[in-house]
C-alpha positions as a printed NumPy array, in Angstrom:
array([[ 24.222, -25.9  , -11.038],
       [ 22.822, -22.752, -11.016],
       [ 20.679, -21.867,  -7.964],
       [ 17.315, -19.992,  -9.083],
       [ 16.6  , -17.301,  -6.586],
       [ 15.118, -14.012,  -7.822],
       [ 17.149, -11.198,  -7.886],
       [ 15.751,  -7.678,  -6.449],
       [ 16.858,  -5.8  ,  -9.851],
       [ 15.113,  -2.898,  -8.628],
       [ 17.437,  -2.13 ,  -5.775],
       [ 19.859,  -0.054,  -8.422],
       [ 17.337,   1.61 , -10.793],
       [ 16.966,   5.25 ,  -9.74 ],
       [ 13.584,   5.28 ,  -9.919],
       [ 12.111,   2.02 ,  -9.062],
       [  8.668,   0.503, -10.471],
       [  5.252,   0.383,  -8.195],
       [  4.035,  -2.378,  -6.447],
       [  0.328,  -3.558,  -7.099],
       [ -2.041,  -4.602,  -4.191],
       [ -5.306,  -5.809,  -3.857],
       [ -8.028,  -4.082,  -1.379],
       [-11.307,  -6.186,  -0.183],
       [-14.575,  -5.012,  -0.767],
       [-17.223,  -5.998,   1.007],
       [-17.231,  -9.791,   0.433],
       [-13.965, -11.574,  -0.301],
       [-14.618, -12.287,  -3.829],
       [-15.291,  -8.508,  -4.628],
       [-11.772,  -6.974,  -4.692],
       [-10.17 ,  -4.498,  -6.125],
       [ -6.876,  -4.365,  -7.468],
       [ -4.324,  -2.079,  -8.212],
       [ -1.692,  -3.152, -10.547],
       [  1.523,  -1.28 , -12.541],
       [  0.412,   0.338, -15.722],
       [  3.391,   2.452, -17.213],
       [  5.154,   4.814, -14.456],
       [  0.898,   5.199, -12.761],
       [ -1.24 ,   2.362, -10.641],
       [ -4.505,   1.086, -12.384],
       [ -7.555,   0.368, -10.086],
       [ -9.187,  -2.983, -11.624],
       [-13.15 ,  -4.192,  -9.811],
       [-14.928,  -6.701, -11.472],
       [-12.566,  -6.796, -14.984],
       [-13.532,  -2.95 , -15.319],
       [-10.783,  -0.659, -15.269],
       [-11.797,   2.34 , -12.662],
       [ -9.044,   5.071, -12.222],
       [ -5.156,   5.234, -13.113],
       [ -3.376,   7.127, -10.173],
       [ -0.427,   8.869,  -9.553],
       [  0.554,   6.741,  -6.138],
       [ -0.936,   4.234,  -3.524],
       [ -2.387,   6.707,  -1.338],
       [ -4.809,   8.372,  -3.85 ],
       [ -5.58 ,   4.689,  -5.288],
       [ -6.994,   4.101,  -1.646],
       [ -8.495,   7.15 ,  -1.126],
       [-10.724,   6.342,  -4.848],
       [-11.06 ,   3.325,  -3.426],
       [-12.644,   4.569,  -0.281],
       [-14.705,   7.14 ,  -2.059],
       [-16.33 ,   4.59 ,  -4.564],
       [-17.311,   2.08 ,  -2.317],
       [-19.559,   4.76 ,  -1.192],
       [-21.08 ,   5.542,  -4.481],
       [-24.231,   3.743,  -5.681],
       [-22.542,   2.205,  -8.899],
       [-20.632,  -0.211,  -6.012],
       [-23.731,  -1.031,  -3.951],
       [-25.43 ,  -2.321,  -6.981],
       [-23.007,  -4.523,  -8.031],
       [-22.845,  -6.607,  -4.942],
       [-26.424,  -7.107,  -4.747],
       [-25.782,  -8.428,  -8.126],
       [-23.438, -10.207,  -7.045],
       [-25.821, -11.855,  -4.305],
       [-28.62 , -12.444,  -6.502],
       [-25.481, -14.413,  -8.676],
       [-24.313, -16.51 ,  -5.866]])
């Protein structure tokens, strides 16, 4: 029987794909997350694709930045008028 466990493929590939990870906003439902697209990371909030970045750091950083901006603060007051 063959035993299903996953295999870490990625230990042997000289250059190895990104990891995506998700960052809270300011309630739990308002995340953002960054997920693989081609060799880059995309940032995804609310279904809208915000920034592809070169690495983790700068997807934080962006991340940091715009939940300064006003663009973010008026989509969770939508969101509380919503819920």
């Amino acid at each position: 029987m063959w035993n299903k466990q996953p295999t870490n493929s990625n230990i042997l590939t000289p250059r190895p794909p990104k990891n995506g990870f998700i960052v809270d906003g300011k309630k739990g439902d308002l995340m953002f997350a960054v997920v693989p697209y081609k060799n880059k990371l995309m940032i995804i909030h609310l279904g809208e694709q915000l920034k592809v970045c070169n690495n983790g750091q700068s997807a934080r950083n962006y991340i940091k930045n715009y939940k300064n901006t006003r663009k973010y603060k008026n989509s969770t007051k939508l969101y509380d008028d919503i819920s």
